[in-house]
C-alpha positions as CSV (number, residue, x, y, z in Angstrom):
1,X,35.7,10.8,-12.0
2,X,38.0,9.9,-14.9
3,X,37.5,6.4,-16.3
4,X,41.1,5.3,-18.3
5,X,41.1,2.8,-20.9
6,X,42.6,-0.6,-20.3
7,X,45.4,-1.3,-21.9
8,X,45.7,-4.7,-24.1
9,X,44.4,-7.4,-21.8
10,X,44.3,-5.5,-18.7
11,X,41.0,-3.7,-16.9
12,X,40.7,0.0,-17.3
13,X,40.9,2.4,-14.3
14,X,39.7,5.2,-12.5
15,X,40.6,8.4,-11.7
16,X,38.9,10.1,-8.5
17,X,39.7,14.2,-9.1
18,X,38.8,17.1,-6.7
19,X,36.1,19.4,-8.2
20,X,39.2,22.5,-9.1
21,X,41.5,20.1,-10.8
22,X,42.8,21.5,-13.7
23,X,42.8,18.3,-15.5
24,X,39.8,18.2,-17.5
25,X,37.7,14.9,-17.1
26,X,34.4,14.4,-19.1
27,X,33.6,12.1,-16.4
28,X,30.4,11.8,-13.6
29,X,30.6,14.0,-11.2
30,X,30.3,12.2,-7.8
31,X,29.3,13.8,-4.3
32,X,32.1,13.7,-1.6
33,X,30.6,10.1,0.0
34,X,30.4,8.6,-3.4
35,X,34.2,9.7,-4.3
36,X,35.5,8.2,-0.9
37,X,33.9,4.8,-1.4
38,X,34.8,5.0,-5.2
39,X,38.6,5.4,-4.1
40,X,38.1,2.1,-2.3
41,X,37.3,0.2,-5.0
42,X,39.8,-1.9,-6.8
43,X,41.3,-0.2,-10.1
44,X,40.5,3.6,-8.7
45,X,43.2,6.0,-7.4
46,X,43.2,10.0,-6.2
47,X,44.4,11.8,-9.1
48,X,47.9,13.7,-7.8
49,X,47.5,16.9,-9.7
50,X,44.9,18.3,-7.0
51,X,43.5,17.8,-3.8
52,X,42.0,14.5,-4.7
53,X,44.3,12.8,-2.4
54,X,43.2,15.0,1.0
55,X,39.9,13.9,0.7
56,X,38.8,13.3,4.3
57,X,38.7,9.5,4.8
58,X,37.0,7.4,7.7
C-alpha cells in the first residue's frame, strides 16, 4: 500500500499495489483480504502499473 499526500485542502490517498509492482512503495504490506477491503474504502484505488487491478474481488 502506497499512501499519497493530499494536496492543499484535500485528503491524501491510497495506492493498493500487487506484491511484483515495479513501483517501489515504502508502504505496509497487506495480506490479499486486507488489500480487497482496503480498495473499498473511500480515497484507495488499484495502482494500474501491475496486477493490482485483477485482484479477485467478491
Amino acid at each position: 500500500m502506497q499512501h499519497l499526500p493530499a494536496p492543499a485542502g484535500g485528503p491524501g490517498s491510497r495506492v493498493i499495489h500487487h506484491e511484483s509492482c515495479w513501483i517501489p512503495t515504502g508502504g505496509a504490506e497487506l495480506t490479499l483480504d486486507q488489500a480487497l477491503r482496503e480498495l473499498t474504502r473511500p480515497g484507495s484505488e488499484a495502482c494500474t502499473a501491475c496486477e493490482a487491478p485483477r485482484l479477485p474481488r467478491s
